[in-house]
Structure formats: structure tokens, C-alpha cells
DRENPA-3360 file (N, C-alpha, C; in nm, 2 decimals, always signed):
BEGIN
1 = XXXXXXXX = -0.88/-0.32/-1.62/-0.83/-0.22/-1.53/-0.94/-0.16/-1.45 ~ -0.92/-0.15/-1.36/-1.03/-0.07/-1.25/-1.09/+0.11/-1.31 ~ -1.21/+0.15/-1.30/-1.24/+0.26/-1.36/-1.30/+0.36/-1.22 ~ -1.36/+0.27/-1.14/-1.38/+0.36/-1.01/-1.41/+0.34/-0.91 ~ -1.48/+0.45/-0.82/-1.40/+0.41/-0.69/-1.54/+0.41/-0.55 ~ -1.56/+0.34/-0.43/-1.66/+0.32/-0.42/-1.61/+0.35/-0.27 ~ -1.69/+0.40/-0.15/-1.68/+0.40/-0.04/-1.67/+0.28/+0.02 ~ -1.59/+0.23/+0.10/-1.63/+0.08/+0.17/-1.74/+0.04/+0.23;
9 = XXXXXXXX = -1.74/-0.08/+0.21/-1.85/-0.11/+0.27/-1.85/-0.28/+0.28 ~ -1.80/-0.31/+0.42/-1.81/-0.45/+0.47/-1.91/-0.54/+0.43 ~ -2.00/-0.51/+0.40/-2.08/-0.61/+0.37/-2.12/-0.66/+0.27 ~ -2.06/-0.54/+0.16/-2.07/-0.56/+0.03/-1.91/-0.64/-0.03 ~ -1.83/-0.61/+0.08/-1.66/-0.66/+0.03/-1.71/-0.78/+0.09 ~ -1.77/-0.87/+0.23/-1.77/-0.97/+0.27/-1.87/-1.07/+0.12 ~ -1.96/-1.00/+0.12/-2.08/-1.08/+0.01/-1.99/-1.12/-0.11 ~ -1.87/-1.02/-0.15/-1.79/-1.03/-0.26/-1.70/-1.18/-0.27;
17 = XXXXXXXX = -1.65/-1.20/-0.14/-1.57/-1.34/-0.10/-1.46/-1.25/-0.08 ~ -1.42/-1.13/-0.09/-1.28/-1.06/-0.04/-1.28/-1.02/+0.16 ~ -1.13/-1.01/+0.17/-1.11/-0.96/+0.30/-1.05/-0.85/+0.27 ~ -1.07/-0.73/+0.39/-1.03/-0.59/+0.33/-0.84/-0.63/+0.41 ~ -0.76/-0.55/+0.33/-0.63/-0.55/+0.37/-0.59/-0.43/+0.51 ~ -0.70/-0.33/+0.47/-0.70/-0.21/+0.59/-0.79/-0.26/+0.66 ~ -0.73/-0.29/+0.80/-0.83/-0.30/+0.92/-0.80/-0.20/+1.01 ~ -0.93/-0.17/+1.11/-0.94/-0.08/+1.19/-0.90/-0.13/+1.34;
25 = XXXXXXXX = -0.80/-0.03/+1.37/-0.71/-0.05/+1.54/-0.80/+0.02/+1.63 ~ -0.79/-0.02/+1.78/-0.81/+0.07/+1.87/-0.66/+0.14/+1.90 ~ -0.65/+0.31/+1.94/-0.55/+0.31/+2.01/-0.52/+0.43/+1.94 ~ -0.36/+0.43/+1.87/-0.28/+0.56/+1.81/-0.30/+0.45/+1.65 ~ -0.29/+0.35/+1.62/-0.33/+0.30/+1.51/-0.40/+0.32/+1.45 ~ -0.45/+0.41/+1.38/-0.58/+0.42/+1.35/-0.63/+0.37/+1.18 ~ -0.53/+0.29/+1.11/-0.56/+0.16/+1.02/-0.44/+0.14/+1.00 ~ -0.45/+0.00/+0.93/-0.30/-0.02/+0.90/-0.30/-0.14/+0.82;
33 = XXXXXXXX = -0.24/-0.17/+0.69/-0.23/-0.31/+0.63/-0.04/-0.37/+0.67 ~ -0.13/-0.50/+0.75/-0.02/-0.57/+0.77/+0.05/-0.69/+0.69 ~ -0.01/-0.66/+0.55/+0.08/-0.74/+0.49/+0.15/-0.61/+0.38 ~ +0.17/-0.54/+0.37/+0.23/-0.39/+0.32/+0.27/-0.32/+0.40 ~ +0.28/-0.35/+0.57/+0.35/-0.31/+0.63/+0.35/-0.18/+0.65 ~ +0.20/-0.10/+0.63/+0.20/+0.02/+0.60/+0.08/+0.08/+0.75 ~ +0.10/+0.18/+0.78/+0.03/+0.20/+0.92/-0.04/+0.33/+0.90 ~ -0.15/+0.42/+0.92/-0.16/+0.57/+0.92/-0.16/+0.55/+1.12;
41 = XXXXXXXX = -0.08/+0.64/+1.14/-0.04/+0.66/+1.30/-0.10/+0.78/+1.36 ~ -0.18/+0.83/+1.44/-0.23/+0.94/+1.50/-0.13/+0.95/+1.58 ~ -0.07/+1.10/+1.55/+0.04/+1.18/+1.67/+0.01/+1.27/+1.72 ~ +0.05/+1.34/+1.77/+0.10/+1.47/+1.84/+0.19/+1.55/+1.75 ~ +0.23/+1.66/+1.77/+0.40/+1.75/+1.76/+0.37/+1.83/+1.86 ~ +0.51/+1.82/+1.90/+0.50/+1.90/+2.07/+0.63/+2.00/+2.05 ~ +0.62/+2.06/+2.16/+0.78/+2.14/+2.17/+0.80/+2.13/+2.33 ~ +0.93/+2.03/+2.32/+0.93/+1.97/+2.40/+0.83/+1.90/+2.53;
49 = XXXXXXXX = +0.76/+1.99/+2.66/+0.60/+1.87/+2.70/+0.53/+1.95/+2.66 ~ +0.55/+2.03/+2.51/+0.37/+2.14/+2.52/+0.38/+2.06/+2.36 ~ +0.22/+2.02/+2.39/+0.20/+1.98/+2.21/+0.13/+2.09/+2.14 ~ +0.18/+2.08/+2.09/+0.16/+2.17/+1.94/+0.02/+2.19/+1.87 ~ +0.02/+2.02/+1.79/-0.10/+1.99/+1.73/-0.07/+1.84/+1.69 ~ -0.19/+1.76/+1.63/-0.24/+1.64/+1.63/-0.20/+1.60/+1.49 ~ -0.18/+1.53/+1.43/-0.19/+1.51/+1.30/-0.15/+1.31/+1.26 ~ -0.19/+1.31/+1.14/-0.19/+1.15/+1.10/+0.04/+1.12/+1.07;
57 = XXXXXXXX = +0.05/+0.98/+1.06/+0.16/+0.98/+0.97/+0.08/+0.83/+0.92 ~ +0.18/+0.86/+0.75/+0.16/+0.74/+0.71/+0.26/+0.65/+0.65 ~ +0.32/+0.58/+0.76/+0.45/+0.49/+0.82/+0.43/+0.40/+0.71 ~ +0.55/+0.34/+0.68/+0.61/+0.21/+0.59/+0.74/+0.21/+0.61 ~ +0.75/+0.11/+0.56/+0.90/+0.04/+0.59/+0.97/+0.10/+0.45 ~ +0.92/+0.16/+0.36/+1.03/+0.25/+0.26/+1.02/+0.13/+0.12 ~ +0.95/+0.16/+0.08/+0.95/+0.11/-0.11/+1.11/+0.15/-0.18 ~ +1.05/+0.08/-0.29/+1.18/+0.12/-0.39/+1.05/+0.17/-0.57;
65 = XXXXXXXX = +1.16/+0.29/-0.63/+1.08/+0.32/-0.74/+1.20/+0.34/-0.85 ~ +1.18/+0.27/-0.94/+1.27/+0.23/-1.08/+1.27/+0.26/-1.21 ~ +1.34/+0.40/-1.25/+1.34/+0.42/-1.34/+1.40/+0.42/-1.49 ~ +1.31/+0.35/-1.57/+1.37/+0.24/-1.65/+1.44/+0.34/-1.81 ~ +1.57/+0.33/-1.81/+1.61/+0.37/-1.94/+1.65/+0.27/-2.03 ~ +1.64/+0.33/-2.17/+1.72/+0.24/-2.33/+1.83/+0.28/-2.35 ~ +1.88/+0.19/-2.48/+2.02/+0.24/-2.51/+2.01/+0.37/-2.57 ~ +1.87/+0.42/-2.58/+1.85/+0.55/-2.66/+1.86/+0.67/-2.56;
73 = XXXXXXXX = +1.82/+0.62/-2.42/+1.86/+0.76/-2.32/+1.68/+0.76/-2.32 ~ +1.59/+0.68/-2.38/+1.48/+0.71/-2.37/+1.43/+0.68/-2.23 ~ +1.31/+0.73/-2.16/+1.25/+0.68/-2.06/+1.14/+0.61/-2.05 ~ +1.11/+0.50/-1.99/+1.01/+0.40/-1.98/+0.92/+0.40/-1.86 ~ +0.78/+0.50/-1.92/+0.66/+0.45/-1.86/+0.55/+0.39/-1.87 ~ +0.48/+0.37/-1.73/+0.34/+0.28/-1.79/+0.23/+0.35/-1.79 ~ +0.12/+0.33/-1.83/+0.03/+0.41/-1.80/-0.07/+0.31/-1.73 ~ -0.11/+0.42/-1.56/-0.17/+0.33/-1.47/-0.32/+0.42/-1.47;
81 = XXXXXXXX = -0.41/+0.39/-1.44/-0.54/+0.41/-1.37/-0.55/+0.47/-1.22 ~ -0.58/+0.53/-1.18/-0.56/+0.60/-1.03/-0.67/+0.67/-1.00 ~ -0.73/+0.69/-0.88/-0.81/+0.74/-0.82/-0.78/+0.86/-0.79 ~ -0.79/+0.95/-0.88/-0.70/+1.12/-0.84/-0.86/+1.18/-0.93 ~ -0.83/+1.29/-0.91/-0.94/+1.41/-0.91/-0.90/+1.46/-1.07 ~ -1.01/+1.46/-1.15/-0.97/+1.50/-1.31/-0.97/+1.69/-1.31 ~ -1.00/+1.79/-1.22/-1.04/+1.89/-1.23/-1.02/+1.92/-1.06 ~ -0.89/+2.00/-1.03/-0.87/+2.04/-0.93/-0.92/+2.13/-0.83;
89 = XXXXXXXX = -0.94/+2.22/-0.94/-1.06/+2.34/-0.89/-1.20/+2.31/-0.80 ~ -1.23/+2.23/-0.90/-1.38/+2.13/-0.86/-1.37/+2.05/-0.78 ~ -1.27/+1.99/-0.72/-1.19/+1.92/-0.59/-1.22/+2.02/-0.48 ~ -1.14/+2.11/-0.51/-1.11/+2.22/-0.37/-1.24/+2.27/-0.37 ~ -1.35/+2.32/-0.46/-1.45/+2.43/-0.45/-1.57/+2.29/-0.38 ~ -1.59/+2.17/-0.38/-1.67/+2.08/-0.34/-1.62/+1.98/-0.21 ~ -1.47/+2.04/-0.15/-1.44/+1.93/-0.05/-1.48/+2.00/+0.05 ~ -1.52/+1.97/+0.15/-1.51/+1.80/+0.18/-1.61/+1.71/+0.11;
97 = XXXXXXXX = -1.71/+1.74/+0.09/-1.83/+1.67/-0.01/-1.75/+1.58/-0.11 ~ -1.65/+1.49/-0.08/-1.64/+1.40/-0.16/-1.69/+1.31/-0.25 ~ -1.71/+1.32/-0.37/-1.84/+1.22/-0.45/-1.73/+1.15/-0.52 ~ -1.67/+1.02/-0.47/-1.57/+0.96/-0.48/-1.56/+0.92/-0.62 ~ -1.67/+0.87/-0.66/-1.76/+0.83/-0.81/-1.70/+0.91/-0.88 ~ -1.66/+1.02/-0.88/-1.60/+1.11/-1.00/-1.48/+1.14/-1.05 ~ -1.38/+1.03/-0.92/-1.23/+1.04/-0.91/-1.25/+0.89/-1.03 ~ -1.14/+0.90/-1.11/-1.02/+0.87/-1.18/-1.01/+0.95/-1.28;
105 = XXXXXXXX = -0.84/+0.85/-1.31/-0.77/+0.96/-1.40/-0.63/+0.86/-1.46 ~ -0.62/+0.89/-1.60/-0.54/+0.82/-1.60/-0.39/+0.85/-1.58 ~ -0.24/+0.81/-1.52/-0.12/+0.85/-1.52/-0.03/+0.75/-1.59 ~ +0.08/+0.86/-1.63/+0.24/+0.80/-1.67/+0.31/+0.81/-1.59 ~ +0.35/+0.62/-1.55/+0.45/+0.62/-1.42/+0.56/+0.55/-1.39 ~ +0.68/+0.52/-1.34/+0.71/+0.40/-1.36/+0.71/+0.33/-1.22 ~ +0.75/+0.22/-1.30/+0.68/+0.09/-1.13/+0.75/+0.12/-1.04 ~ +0.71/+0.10/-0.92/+0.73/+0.12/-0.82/+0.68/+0.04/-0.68;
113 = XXXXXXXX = +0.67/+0.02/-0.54/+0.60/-0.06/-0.48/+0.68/-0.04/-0.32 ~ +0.59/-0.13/-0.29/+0.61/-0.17/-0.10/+0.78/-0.23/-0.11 ~ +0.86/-0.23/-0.01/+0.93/-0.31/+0.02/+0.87/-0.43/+0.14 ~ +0.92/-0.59/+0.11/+0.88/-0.65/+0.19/+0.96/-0.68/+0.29 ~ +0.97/-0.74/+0.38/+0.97/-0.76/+0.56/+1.16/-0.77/+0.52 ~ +1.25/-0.71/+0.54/+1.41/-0.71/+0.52/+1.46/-0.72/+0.41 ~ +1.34/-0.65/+0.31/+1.41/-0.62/+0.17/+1.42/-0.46/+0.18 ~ +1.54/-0.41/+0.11/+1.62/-0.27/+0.11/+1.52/-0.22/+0.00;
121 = XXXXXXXX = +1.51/-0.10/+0.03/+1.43/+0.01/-0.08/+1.46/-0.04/-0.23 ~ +1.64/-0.03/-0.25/+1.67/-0.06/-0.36/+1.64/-0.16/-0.42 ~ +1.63/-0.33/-0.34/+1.56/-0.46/-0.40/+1.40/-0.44/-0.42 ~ +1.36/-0.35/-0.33/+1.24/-0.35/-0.36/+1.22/-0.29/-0.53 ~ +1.24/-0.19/-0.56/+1.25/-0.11/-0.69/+1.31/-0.22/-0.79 ~ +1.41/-0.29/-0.79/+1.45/-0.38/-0.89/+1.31/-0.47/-0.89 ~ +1.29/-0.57/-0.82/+1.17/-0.68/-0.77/+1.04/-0.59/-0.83 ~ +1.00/-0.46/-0.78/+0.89/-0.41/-0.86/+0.91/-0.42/-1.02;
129 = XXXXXXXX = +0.99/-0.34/-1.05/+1.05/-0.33/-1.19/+0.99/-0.44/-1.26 ~ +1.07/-0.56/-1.23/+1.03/-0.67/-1.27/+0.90/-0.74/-1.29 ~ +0.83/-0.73/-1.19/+0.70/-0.77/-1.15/+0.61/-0.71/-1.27 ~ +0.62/-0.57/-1.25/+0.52/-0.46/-1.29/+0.53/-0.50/-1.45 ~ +0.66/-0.50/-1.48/+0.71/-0.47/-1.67/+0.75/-0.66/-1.69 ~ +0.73/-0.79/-1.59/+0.73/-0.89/-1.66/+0.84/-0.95/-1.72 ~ +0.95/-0.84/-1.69/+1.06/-0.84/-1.74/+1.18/-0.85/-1.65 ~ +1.30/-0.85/-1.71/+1.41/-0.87/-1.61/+1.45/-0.73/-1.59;
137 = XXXXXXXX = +1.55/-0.68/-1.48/+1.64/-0.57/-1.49/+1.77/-0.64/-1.49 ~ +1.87/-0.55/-1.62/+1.98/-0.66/-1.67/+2.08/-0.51/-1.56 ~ +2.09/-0.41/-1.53/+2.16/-0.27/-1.48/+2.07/-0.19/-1.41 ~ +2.11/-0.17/-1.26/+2.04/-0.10/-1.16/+2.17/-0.03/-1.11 ~ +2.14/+0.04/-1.07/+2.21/+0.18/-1.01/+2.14/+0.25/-0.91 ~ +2.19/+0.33/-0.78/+2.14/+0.42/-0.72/+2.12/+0.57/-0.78 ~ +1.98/+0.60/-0.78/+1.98/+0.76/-0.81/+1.95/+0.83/-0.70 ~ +1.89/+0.80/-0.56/+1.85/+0.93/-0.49/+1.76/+0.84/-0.39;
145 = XXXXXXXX = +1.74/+0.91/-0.33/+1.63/+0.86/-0.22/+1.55/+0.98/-0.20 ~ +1.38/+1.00/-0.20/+1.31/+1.12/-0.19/+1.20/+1.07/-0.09 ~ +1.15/+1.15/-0.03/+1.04/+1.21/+0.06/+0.90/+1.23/+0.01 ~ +0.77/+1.16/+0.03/+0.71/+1.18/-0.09/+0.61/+1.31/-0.04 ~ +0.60/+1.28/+0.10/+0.57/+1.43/+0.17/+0.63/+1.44/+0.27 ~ +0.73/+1.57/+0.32/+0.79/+1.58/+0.47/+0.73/+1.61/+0.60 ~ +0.58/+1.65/+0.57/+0.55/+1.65/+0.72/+0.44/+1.52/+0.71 ~ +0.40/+1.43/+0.61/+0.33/+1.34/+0.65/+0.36/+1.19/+0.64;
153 = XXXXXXXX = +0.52/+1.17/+0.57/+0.56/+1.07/+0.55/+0.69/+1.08/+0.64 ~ +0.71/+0.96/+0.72/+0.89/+0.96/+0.82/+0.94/+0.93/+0.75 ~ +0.90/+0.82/+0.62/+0.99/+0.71/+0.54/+1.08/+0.77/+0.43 ~ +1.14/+0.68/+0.37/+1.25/+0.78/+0.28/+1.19/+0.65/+0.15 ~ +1.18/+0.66/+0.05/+1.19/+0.62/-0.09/+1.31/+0.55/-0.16 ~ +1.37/+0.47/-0.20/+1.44/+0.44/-0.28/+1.42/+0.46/-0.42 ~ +1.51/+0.57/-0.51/+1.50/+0.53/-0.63/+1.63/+0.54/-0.72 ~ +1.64/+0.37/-0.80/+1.71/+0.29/-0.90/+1.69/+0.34/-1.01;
161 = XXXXXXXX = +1.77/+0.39/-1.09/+1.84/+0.38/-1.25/+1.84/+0.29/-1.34 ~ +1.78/+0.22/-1.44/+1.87/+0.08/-1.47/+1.82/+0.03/-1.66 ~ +1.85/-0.05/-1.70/+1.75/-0.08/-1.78/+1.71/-0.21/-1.79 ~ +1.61/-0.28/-1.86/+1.53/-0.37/-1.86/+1.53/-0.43/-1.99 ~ +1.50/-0.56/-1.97/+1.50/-0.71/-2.08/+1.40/-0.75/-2.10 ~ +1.31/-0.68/-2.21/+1.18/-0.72/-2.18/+1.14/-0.91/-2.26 ~ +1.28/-0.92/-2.32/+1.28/-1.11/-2.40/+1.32/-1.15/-2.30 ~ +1.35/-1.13/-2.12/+1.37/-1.23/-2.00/+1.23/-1.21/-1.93;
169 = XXXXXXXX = +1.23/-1.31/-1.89/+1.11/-1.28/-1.77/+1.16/-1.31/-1.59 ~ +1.12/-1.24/-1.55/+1.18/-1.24/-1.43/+1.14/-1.43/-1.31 ~ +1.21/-1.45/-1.22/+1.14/-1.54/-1.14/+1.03/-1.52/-1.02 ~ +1.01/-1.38/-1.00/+0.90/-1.31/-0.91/+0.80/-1.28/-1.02 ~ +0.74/-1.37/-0.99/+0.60/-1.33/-1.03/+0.45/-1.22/-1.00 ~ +0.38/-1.13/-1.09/+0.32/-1.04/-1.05/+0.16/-1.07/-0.98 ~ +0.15/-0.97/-0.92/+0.02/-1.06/-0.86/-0.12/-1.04/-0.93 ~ -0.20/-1.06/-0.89/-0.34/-1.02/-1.01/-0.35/-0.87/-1.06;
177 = XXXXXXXX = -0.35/-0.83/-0.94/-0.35/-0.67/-1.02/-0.24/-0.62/-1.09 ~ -0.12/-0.74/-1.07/+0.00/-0.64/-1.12/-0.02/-0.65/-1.29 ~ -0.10/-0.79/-1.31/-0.14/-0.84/-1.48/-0.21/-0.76/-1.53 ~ -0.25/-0.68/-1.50/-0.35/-0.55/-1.54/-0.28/-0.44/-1.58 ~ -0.14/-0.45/-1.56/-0.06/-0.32/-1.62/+0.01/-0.35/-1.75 ~ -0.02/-0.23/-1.75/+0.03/-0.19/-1.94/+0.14/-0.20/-1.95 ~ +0.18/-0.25/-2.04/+0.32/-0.27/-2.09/+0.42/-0.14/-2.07 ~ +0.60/-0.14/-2.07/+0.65/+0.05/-2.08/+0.59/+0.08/-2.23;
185 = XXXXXXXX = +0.64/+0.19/-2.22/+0.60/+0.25/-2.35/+0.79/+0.35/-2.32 ~ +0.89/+0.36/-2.43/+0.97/+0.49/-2.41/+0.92/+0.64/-2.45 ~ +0.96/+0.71/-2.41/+0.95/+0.85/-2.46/+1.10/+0.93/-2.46 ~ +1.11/+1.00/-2.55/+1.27/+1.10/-2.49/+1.22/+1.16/-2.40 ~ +1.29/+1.29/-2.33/+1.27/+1.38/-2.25/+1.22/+1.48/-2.33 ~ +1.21/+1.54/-2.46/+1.13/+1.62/-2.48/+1.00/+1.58/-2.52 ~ +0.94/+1.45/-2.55/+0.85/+1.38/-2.51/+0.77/+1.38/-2.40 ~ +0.86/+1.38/-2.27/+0.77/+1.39/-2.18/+0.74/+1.52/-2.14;
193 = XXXXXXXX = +0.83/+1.61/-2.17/+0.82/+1.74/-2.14/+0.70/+1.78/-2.20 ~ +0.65/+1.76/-2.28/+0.53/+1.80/-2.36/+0.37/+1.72/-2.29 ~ +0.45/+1.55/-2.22/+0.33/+1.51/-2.15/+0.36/+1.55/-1.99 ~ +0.45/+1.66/-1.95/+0.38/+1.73/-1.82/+0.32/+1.83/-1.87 ~ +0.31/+1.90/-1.96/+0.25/+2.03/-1.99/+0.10/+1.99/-2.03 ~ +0.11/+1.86/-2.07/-0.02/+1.83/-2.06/-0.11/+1.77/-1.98 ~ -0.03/+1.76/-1.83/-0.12/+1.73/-1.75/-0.11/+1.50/-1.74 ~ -0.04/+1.46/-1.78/-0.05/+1.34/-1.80/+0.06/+1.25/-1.73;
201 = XXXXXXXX = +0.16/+1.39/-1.70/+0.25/+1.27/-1.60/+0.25/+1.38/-1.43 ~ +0.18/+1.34/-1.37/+0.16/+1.42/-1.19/+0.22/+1.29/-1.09 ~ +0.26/+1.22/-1.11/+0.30/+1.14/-1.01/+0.40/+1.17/-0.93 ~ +0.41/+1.24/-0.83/+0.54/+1.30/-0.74/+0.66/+1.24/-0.74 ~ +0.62/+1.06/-0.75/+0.77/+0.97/-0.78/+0.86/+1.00/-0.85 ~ +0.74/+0.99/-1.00/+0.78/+0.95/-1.12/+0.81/+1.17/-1.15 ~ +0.82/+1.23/-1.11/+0.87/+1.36/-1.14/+1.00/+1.38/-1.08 ~ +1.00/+1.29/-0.92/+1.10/+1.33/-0.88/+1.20/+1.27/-0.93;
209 = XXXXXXXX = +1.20/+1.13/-0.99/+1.28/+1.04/-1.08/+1.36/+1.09/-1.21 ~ +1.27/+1.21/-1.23/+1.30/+1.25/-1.34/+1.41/+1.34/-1.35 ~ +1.32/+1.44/-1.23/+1.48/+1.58/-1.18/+1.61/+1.53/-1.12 ~ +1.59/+1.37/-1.06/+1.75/+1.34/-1.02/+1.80/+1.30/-1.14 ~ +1.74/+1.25/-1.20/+1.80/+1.17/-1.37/+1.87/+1.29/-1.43 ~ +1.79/+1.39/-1.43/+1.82/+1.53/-1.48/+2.00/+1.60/-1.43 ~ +1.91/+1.60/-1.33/+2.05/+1.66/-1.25/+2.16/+1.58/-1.24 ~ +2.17/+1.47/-1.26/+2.30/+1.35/-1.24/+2.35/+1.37/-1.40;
217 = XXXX = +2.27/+1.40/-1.50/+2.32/+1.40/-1.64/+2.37/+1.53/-1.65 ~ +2.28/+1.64/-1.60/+2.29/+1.81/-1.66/+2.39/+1.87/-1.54 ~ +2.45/+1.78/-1.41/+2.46/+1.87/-1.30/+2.61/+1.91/-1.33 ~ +2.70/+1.86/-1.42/+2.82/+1.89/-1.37/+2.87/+2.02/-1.45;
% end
């Protein structure tokens, strides 16, 4: 699994034998991977012809993210590797001086991913599911659809309910990096309650998957 994180550098990604997936646009594009269908867009906000201010978005065609239960009501995550800041304080008190070198960290999350070219949020979340855990989903359901930021994301999220077979193997296969992920692991909810308090599950998805799971069981 990957441990850190390095500024680019073309010549060292070319010497590698890789091609970078973000290339740089002239124009209002200002990068974008076209096989993830993902764009960071330079805008404007106006009120009506007077603009406001300038700001990035960062456009996709809307993922799907899947959150896997047992017959026990338990919840099933993985634990990924991520480029996030171990000490927040020391983030804010040293940015912009990014010393990229010092980002990772490890998270508990469940799979999640891109949707591809006229696949729905929801296929996409089943199809990750599968990919990520290796496994089939035998029950998918709609839980919600969420926003992962509202003033910097347009796209809306899909996220699935369901549970998983981990003695089937799916017929979509994972791609190199997807083989580098750790198996689920379940936990109850007072389980995980104890791994937000400690700092181990921050993933905005994987929290917001949690509170609709919550509120669909606790709401009525």
C-alpha cells in the first residue's frame, strides 16, 4: 500500500514508464482526468452581470458509495491509506508551506468510486462494492444521496445499503490498486462510535453513510 506522497514531477513520472491521468488545459479547465471524468473548473459567482468572486469546482459525473451490512446489523469497513494531515493544528499553523512528505494517515471506509460513462451513482456503488471487497453484493437498496461539499462540489453522491458474499466473486474485476485493499472488517455501531472518538474513521462519505443508516433505523 502506498505510504507517501511526493510533488509531481514529469520527468520523474515519465523516467517511471507511467502517464499522469491529470493533465493540464488551457482555458476555464484548469486539470482534469478524462478517464474518471472528473474536471477542477475555474468559475466565477455573479449576481446576476456583477461577479462576485472566482473560485475552482470539482465536477464529476457522480460516484456511487456502499454501505455494507451483516445479518448481525454490523457495519463493514476497510481500512485505506490516504494522504490527509495526521495533526490538524500543524496543518493550519504551517499552510500554505506544505511539506507534502508528512501527509498520511490511515482511514476506516467503505468502498466507494467514480461512476463510469452512463452508469447511475447507484451501479456505480454496487460495481465498487464489488471490485474493492472482491466479493458479490447479493441486496442493494437506496439510502440517500449527499453532497460531499456544497459550495465546491455541483455533483450529488449516490449512497447503497446492501450486503455482501464474500464466498462469490464478482465478474468486474479490481484494478491494480484496487488489490491493495484490505479486506471489510465488521464492527457494531458502538464499535464504531468509539473508532470516531478516536479519530480513525473522518471520511465525510463514510460518516455521512452512517447518519442516514441511522436515521432510516432510529427515525421513526
Amino acid at each position: 500500500m502506498p505510504r507517501n506522497v511526493k510533488r509531481f514531477d514529469a520527468a520523474a513520472m515519465a523516467a517511471a514508464g507511467k502517464k499522469p491521468g491529470w493533465k493540464r488545459r488551457e482555458g476555464a479547465e484548469v486539470i482534469t482526468n478524462d478517464q474518471l471524468g472528473a474536471t477542477v473548473l475555474h468559475v466565477v459567482v455573479c449576481n446576476d452581470d456583477a461577479i462576485l468572486w472566482d473560485q475552482i469546482l470539482r465536477c464529476e459525473i457522480g460516484g456511487g458509495v456502499f454501505l455494507p451490512v451483516d445479518d448481525q446489523q454490523r457495519i463493514g469497513l476497510q481500512k485505506q491509506w490516504r494522504p490527509q494531515t495526521k495533526d490538524q493544528a500543524a496543518w493550519k499553523a504551517e499552510y500554505p508551506n506544505i511539506d507534502v512528505s508528512k501527509l498520511g494517515r490511515d482511514s476506516w471506509e467503505i468502498p466507494r468510486g467514480f461512476a463510469k460513462v452512463g452508469e447511475t451513482g447507484a451501479d456505480a456503488a454496487v460495481r465498487e462494492a464489488q471490485e474493492e471487497t472482491e466479493s458479490v453484493v447479493v441486496a442493494s437498496t437506496v439510502l440517500g444521496d449527499v453532497c460531499d461539499n456544497t459550495a465546491l462540489s455541483p455533483h450529488m453522491t449516490a449512497i447503497q445499503i446492501g450486503k455482501i458474499d464474500p464466498s462469490k466473486k464478482p465478474k468486474d474485476k479490481p484494478d491494480v490498486n484496487e488489490k491493495m485493499l484490505a479486506p471489510l472488517t465488521f464492527f457494531t455501531l458502538k464499535e464504531i462510535k468509539q473508532m470516531v472518538a478516536r479519530g480513525e474513521i473522518y471520511d465525510a462519505y463514510t460518516l455521512a453513510a452512517l447518519g442516514l443508516y441511522y436515521i432510516d433505523q432510529h427515525g421513526n
